[in-house]
C-alpha positions in Angstrom: -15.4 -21.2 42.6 -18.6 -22.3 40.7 -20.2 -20.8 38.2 -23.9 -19.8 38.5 -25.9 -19.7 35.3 -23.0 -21.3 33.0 -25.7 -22.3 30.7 -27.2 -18.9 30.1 -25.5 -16.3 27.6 -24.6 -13.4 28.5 -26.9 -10.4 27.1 -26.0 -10.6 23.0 -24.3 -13.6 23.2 -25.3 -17.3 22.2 -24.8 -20.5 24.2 -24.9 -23.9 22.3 -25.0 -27.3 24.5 -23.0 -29.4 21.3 -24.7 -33.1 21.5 -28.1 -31.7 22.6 -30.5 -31.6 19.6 -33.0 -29.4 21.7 -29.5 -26.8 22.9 -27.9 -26.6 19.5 -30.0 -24.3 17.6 -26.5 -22.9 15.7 -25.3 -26.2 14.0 -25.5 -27.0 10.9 -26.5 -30.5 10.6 -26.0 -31.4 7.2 -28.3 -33.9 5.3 -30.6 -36.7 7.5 -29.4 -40.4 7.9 -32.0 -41.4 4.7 -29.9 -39.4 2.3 -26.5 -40.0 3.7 -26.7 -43.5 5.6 -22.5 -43.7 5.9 -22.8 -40.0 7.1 -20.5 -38.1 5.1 -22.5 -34.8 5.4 -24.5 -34.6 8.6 -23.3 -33.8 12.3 -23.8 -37.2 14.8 -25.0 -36.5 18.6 -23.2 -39.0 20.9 -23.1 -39.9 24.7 -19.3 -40.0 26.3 -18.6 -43.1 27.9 -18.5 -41.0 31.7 -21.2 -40.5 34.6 -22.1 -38.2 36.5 -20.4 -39.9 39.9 -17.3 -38.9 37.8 -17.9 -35.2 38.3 -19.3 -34.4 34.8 -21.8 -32.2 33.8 -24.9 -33.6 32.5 -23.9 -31.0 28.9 -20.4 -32.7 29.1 -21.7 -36.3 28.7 -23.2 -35.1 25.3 -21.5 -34.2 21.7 -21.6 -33.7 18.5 -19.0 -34.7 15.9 -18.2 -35.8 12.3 -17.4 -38.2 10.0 -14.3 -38.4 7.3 -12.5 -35.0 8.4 -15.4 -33.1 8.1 -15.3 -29.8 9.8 -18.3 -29.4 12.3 -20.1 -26.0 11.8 -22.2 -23.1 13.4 -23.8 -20.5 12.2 -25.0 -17.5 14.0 -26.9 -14.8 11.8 -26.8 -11.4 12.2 -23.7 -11.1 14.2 -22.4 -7.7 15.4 -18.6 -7.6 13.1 -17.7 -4.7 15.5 -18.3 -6.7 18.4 -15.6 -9.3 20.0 -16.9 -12.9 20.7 -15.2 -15.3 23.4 -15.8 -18.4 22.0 -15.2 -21.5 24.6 -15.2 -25.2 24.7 -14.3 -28.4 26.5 -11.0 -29.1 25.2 -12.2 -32.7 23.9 -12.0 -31.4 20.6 -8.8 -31.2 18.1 -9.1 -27.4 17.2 -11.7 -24.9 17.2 -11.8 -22.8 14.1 -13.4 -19.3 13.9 -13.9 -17.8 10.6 -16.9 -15.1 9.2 -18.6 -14.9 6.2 
């Protein structure tokens, strides 16, 4: 079974491609390289060492991560507290924390 439209949200939801400057509207990216050239603060877009060939999605082959135990972050304004969210992800990642402010 394949799933058509994975990258589109669902009506009221949000979709962020994580590694994709242009698909990651939600991230908080910290400070730029000038101000922070070891990268404490700021998220880093990488490339997995994979292919397409090896069955992975051209959004898989991208990521974003940090530095030094530094929790990556999102932030979605205006969000419906009423509503449940389904958050997903690849499970490349250690955890996925949710929280609300």
């Amino acid at each position: 079974m394949q799933i058509a439209n994975w990258q589109k949200a669902p009506k009221n939801g949000f979709y962020d491609d994580l590694g994709d400057p242009t698909a990651e509207p939600h991230v908080l990216r910290g400070t730029s390289w000038a101000n922070d050239p070891e990268m404490y603060h700021a998220v880093i877009d990488g490339i997995a060492d994979h292919t397409l060939e090896q069955g992975w999605r051209l959004s898989w082959l991208s990521y974003a991560e940090t530095l030094y135990e530094v929790p990556l972050s999102l932030r979605h304004i205006k969000l419906n507290t009423a509503k449940i969210f389904d958050a997903r992800h690849l499970p490349r990642t250690k955890r996925l924390d949710l929280s609300s402010d």
